[in-house]
The first five atom37 places (N, CA, C, CB, O) and aatype in JSON, in Angstrom:
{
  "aatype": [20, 20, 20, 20, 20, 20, 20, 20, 20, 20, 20, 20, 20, 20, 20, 20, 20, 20, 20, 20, 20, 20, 20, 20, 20, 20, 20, 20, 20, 20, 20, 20, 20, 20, 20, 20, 20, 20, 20, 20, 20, 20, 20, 20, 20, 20, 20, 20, 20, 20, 20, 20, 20, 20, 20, 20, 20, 20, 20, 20, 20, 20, 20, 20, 20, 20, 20, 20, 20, 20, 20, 20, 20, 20, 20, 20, 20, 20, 20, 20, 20, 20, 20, 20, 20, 20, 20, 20, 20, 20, 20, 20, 20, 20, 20, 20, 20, 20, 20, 20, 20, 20, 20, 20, 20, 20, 20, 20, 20],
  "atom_mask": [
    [1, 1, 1, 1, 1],
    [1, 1, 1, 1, 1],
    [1, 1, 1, 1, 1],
    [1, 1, 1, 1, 1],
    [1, 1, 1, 1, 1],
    [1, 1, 1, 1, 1],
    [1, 1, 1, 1, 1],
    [1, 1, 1, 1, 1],
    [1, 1, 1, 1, 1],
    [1, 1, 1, 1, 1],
    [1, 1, 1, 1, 1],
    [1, 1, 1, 1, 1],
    [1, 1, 1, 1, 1],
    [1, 1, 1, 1, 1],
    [1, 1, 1, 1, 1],
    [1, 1, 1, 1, 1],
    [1, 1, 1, 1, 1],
    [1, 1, 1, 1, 1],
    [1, 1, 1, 1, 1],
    [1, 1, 1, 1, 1],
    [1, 1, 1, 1, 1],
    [1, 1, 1, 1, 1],
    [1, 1, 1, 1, 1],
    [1, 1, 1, 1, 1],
    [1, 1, 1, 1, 1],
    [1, 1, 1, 1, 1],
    [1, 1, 1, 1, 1],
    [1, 1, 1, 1, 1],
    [1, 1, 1, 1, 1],
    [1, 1, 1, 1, 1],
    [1, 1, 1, 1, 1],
    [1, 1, 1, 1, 1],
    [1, 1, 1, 1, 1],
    [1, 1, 1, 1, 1],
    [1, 1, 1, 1, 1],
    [1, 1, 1, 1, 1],
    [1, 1, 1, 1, 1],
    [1, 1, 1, 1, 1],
    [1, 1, 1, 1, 1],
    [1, 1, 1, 1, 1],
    [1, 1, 1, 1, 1],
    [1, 1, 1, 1, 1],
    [1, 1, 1, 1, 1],
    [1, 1, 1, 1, 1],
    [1, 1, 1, 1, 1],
    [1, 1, 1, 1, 1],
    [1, 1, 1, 1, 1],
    [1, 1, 1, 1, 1],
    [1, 1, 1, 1, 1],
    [1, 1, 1, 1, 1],
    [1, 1, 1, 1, 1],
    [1, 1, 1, 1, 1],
    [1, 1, 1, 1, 1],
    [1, 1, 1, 1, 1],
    [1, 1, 1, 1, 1],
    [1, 1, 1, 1, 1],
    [1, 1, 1, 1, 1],
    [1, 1, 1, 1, 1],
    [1, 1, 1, 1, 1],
    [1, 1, 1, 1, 1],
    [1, 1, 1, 1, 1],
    [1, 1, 1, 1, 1],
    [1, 1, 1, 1, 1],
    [1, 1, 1, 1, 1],
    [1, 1, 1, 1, 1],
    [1, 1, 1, 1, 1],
    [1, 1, 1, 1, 1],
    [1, 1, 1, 1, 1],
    [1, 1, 1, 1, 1],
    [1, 1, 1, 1, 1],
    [1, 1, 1, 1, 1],
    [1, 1, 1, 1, 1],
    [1, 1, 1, 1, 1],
    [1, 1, 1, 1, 1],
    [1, 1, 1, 1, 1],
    [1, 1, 1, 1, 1],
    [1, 1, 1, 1, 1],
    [1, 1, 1, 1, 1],
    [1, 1, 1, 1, 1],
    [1, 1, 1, 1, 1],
    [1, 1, 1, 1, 1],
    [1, 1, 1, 1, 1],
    [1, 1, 1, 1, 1],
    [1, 1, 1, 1, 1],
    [1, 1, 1, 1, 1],
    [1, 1, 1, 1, 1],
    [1, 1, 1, 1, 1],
    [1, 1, 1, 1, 1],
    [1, 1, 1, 1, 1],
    [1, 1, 1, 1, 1],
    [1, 1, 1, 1, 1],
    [1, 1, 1, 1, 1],
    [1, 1, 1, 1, 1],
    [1, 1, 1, 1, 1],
    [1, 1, 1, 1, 1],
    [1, 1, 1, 1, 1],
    [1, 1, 1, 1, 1],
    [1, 1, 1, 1, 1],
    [1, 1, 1, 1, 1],
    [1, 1, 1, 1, 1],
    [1, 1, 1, 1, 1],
    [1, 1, 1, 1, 1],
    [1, 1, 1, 1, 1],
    [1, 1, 1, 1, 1],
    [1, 1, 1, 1, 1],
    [1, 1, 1, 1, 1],
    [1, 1, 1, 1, 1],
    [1, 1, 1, 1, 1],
    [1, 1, 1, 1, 1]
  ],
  "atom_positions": [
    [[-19.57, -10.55, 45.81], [-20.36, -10.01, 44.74], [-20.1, -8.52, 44.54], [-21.81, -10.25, 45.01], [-20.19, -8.14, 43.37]],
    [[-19.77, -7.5, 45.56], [-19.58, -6.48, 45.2], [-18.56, -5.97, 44.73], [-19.86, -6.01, 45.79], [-18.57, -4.81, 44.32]],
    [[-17.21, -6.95, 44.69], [-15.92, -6.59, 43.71], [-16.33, -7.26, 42.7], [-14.38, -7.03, 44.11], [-15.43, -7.4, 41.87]],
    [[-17.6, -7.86, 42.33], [-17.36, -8.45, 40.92], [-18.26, -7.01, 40.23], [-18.15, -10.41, 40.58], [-18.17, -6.65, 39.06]],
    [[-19.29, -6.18, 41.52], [-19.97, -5.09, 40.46], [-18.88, -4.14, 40.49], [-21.55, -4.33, 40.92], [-18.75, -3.67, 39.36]],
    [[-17.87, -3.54, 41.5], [-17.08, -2.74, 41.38], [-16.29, -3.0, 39.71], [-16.27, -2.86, 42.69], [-15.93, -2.07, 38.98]],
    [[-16.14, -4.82, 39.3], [-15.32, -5.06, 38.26], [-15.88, -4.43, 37.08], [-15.09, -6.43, 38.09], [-15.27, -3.74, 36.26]],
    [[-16.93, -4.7, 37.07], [-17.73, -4.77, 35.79], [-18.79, -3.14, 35.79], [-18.84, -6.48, 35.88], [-19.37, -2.9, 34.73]],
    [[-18.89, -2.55, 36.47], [-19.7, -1.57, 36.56], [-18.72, -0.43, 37.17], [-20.99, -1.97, 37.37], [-18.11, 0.24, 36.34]],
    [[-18.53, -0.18, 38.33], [-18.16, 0.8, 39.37], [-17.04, 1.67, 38.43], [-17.49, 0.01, 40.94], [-17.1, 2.84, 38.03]],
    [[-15.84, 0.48, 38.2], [-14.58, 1.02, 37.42], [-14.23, 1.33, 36.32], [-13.85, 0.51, 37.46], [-13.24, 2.01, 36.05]],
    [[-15.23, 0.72, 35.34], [-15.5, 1.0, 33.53], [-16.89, 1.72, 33.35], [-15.64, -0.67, 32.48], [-17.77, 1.52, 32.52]],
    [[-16.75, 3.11, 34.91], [-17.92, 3.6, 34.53], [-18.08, 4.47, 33.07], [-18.26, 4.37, 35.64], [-18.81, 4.48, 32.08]],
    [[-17.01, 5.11, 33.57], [-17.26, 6.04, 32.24], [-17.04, 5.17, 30.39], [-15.84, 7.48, 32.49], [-17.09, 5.8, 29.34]],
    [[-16.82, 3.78, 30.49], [-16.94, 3.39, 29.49], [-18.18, 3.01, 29.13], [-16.19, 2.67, 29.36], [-18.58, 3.09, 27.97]],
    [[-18.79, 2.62, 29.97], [-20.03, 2.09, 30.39], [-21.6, 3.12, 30.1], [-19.72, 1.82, 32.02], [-22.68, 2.92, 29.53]],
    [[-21.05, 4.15, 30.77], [-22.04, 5.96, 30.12], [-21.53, 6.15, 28.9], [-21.66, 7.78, 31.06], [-22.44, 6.45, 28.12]],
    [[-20.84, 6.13, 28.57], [-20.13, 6.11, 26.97], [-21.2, 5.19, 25.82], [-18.31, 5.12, 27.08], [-21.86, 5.71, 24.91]],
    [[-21.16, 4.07, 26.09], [-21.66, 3.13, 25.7], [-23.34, 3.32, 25.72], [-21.06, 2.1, 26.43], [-24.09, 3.58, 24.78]],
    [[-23.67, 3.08, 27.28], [-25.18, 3.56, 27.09], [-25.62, 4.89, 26.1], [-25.68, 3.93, 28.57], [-26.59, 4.85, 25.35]],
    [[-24.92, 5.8, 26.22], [-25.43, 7.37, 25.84], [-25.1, 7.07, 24.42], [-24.53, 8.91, 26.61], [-25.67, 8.01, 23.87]],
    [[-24.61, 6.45, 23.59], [-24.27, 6.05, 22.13], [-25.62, 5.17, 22.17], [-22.59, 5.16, 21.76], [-26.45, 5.61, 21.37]],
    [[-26.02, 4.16, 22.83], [-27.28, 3.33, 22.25], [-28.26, 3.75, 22.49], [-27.49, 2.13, 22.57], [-29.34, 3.24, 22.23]],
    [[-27.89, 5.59, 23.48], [-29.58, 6.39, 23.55], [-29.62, 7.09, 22.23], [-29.87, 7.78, 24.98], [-30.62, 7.0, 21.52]],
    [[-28.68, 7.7, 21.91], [-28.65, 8.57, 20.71], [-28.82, 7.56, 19.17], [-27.05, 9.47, 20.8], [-28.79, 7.99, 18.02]],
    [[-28.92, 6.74, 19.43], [-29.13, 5.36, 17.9], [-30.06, 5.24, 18.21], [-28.39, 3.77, 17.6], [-30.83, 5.59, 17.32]],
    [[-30.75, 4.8, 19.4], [-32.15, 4.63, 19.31], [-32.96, 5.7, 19.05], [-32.59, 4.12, 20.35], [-33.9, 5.56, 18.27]],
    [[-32.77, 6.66, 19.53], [-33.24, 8.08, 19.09], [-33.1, 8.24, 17.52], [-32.32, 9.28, 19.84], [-34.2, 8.12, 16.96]],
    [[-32.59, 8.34, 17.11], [-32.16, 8.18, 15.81], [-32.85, 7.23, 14.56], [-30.95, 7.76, 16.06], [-33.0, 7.44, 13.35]],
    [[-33.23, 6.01, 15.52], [-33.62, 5.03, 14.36], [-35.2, 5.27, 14.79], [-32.92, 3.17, 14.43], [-36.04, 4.44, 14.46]],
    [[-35.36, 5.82, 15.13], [-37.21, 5.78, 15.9], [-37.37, 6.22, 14.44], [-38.01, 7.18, 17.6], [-36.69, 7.1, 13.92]],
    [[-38.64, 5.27, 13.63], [-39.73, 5.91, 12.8], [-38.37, 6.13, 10.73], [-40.44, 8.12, 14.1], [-38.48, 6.6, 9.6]],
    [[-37.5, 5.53, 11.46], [-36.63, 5.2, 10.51], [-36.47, 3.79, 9.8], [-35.58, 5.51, 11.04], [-36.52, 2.89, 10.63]],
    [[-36.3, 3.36, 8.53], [-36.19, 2.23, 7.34], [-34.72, 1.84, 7.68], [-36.41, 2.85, 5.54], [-33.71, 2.28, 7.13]],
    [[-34.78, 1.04, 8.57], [-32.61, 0.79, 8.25], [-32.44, -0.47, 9.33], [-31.06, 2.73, 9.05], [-32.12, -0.37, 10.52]],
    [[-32.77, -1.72, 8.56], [-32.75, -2.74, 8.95], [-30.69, -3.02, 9.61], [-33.52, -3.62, 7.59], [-30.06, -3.45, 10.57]],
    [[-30.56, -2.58, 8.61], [-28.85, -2.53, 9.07], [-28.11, -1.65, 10.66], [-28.1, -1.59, 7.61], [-27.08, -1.84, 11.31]],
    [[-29.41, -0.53, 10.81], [-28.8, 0.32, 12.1], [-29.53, -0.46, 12.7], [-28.93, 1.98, 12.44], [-28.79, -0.9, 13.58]],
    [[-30.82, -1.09, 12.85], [-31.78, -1.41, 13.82], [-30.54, -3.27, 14.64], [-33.88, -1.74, 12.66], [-30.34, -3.85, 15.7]],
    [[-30.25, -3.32, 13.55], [-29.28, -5.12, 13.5], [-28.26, -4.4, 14.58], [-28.17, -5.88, 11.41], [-28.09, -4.83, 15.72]],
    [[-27.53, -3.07, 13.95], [-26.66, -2.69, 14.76], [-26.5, -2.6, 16.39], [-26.56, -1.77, 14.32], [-25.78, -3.14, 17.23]],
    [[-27.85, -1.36, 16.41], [-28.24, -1.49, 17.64], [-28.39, -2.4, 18.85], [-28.95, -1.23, 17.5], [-28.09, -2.28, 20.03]],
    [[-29.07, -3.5, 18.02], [-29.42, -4.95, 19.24], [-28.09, -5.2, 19.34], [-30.44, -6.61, 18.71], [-27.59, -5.14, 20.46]],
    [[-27.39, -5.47, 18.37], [-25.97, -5.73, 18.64], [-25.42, -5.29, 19.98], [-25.19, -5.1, 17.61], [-25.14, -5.97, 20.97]],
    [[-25.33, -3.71, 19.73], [-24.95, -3.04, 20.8], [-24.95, -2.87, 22.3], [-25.21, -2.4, 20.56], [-24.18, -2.51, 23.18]],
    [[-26.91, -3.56, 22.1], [-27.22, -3.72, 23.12], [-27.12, -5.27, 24.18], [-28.29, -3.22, 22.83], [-27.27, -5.57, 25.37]],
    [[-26.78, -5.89, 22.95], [-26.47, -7.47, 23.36], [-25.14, -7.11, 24.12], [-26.23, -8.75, 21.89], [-25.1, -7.57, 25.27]],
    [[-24.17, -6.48, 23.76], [-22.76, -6.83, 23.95], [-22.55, -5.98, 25.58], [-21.65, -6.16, 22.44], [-21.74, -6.31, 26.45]],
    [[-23.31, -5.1, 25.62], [-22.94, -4.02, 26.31], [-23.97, -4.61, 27.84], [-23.37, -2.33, 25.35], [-23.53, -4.38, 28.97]],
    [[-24.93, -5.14, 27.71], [-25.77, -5.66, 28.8], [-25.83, -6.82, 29.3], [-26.8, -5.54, 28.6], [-26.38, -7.22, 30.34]],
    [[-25.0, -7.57, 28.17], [-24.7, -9.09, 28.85], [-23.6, -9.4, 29.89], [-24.31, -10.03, 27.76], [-22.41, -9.42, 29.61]],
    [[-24.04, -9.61, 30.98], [-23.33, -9.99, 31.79], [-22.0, -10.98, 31.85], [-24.1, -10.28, 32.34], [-21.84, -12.11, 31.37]],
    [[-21.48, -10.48, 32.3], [-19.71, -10.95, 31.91], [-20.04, -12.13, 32.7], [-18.05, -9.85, 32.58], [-20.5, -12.96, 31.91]],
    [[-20.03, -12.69, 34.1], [-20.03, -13.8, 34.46], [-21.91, -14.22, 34.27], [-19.23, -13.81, 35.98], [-22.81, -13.53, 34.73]],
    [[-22.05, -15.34, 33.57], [-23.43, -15.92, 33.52], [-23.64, -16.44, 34.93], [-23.6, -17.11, 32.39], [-22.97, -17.02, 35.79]],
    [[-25.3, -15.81, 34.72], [-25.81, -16.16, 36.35], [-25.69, -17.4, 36.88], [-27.24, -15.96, 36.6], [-25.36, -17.6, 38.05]],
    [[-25.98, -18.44, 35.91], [-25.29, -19.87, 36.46], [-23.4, -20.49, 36.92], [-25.74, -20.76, 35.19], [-22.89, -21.39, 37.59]],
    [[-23.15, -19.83, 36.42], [-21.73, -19.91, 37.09], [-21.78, -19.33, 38.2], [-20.6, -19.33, 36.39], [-21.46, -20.09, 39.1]],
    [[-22.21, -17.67, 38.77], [-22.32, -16.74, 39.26], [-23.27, -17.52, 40.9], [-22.98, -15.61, 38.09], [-23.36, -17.26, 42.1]],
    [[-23.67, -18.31, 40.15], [-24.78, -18.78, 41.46], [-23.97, -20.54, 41.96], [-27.05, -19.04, 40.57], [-24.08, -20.8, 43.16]],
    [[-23.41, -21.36, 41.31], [-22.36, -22.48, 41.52], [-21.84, -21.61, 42.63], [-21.21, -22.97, 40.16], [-21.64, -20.42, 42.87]],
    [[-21.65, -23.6, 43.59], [-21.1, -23.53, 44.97], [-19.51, -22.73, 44.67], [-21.0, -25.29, 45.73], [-18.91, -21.82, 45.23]],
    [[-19.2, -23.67, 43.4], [-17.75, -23.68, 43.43], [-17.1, -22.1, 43.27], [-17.26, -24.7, 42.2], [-16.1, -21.71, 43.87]],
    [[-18.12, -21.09, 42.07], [-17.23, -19.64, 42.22], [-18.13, -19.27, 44.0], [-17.71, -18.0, 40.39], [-17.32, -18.67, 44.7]],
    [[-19.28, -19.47, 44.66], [-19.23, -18.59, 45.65], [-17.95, -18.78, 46.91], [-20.64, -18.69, 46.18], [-17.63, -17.98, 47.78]],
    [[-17.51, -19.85, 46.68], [-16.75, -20.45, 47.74], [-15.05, -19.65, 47.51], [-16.82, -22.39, 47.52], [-14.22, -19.36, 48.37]],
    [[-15.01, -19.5, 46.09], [-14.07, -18.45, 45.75], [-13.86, -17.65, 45.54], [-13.69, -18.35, 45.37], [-12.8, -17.31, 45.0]],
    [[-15.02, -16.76, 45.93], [-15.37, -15.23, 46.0], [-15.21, -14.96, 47.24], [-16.76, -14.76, 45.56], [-14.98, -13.76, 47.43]],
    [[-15.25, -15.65, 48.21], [-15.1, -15.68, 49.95], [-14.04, -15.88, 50.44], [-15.78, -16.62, 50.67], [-13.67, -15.6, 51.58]],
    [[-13.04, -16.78, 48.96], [-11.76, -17.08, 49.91], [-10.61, -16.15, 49.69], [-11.17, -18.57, 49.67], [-10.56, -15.42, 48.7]],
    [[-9.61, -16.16, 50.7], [-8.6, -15.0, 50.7], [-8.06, -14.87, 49.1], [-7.24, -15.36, 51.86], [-8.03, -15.83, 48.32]],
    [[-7.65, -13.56, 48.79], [-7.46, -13.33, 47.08], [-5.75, -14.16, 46.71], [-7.42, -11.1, 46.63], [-4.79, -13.7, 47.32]],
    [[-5.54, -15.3, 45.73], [-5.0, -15.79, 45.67], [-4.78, -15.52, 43.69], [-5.38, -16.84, 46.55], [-5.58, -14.85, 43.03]],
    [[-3.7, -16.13, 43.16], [-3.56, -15.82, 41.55], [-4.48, -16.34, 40.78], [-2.36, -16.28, 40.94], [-4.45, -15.71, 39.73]],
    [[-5.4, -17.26, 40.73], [-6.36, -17.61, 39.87], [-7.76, -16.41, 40.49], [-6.62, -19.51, 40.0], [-8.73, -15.94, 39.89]],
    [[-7.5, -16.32, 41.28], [-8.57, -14.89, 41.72], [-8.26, -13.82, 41.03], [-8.5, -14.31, 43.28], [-8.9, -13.34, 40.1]],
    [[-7.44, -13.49, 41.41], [-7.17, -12.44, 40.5], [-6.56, -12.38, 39.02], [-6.48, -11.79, 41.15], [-6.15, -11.38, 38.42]],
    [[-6.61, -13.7, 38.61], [-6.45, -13.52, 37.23], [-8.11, -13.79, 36.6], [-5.17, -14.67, 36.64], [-8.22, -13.66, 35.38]],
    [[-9.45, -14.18, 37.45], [-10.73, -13.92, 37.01], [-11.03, -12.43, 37.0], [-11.68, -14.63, 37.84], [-11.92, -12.06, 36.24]],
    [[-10.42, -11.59, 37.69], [-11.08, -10.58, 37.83], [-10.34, -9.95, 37.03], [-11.33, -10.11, 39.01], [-11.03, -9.01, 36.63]],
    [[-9.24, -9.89, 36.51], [-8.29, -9.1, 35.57], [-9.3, -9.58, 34.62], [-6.5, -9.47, 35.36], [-10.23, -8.78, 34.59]],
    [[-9.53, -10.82, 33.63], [-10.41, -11.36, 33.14], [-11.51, -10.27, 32.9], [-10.69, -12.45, 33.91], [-11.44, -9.35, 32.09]],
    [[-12.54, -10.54, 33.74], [-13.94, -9.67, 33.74], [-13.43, -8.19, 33.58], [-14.92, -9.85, 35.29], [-13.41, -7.66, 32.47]],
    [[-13.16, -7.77, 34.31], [-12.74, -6.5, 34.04], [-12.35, -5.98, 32.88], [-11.93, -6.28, 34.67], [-12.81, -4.95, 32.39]],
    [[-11.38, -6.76, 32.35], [-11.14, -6.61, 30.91], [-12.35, -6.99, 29.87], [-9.93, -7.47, 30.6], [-12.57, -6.46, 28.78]],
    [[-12.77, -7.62, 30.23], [-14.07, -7.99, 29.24], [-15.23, -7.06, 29.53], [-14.65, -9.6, 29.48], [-15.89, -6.79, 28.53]],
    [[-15.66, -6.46, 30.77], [-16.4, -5.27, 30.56], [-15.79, -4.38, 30.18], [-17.0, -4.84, 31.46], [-16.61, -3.48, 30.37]],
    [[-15.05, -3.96, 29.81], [-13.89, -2.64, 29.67], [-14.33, -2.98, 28.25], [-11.87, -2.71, 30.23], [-15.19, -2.19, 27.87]],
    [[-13.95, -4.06, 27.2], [-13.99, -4.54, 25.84], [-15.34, -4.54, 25.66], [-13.32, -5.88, 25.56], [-15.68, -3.83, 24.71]],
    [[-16.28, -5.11, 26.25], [-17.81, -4.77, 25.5], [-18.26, -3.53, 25.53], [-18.97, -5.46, 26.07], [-18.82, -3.23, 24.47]],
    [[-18.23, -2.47, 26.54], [-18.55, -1.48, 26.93], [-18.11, -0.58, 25.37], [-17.86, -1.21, 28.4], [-18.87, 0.11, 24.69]],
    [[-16.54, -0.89, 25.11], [-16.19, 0.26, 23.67], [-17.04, -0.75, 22.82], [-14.13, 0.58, 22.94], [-18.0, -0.22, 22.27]],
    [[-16.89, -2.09, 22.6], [-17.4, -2.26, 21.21], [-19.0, -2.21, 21.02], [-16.9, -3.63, 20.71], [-19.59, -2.4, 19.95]],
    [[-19.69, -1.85, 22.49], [-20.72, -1.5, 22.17], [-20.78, -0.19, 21.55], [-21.38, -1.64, 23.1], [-21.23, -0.08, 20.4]],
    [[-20.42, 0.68, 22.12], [-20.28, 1.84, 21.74], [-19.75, 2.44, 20.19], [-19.57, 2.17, 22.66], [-20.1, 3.54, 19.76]],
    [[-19.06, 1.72, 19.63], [-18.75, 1.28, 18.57], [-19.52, 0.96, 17.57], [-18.2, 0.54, 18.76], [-19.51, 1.49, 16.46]],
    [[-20.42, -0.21, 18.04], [-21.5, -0.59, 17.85], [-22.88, 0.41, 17.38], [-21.57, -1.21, 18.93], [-23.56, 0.59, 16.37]],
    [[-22.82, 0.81, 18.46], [-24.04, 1.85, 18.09], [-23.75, 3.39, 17.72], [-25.01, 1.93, 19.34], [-24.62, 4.25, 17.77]],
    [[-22.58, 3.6, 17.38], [-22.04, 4.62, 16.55], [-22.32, 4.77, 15.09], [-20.79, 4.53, 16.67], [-22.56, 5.78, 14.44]],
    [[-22.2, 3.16, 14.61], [-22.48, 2.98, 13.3], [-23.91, 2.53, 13.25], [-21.52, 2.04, 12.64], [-24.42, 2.43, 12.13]],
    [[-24.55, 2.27, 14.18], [-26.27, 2.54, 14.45], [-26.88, 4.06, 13.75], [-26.56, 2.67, 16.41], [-27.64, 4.31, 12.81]],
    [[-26.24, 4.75, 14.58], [-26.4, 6.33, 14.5], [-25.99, 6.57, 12.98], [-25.33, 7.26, 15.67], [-27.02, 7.04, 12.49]],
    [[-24.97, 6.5, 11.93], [-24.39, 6.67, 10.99], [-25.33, 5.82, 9.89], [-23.0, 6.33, 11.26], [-25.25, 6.05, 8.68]],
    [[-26.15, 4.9, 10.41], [-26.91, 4.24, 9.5], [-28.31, 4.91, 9.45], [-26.97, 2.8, 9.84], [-28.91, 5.05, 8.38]],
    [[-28.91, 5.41, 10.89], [-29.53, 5.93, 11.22], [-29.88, 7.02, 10.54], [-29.28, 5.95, 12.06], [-30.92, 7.0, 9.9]],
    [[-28.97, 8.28, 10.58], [-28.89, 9.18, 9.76], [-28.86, 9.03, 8.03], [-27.87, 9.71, 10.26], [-29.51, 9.8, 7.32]],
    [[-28.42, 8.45, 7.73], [-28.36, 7.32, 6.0], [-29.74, 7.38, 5.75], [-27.81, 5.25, 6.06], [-30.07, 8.03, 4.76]],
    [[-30.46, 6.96, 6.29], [-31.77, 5.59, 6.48], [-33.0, 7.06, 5.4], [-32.56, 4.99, 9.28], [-32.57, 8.11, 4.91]],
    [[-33.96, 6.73, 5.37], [-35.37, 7.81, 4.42], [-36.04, 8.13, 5.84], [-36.88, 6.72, 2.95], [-37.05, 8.83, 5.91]]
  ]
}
């Protein structure tokens, strides 16, 4: 479990503060603001960027703990190239995401 948080957290940190600090500044932004379109944005942002790359039900199956334990072989490490890449990819398109939060934000009455 802790190379899967090193995958997804530890190593796409700074994409990851990137990401959060864009959906602090949109939310900041849309507080007390009309903009159904930044507010859509936002959850967006926040969907993509907080959802966990492996679902807890896979995550909790005999079959990945038994292969999280066993010596690192090519389908191992082609899951974790996998995740990694996929937090790396939500992390910008959150950020992305709530950029045009902020841009709607500012728009908005």
């Amino acid at each position: 479990m802790s190379r899967l948080f090193d995958l997804v957290v530890t190593e796409p940190l700074a994409e990851l503060q990137a990401a959060t600090h864009a959906i602090h500044a949109a939310d900041r932004a849309l507080r007390g603001r009309a903009s159904r379109q930044g507010a859509a944005l936002l959850a967006s942002a926040r969907k993509v960027a907080y959802t966990p790359v492996l679902p807890a039900v896979e995550a909790g199956s005999r079959q990945w703990l038994a292969a999280a334990g066993a010596p690192a072989d090519a389908q191992w490490e082609r899951l974790q190239a996998i995740w990694s890449e996929t937090a790396r990819n939500n992390y910008r398109r959150a950020r992305q995401l709530a950029e045009q939060a902020l841009v709607q934000a500012q728009a908005a009455p």
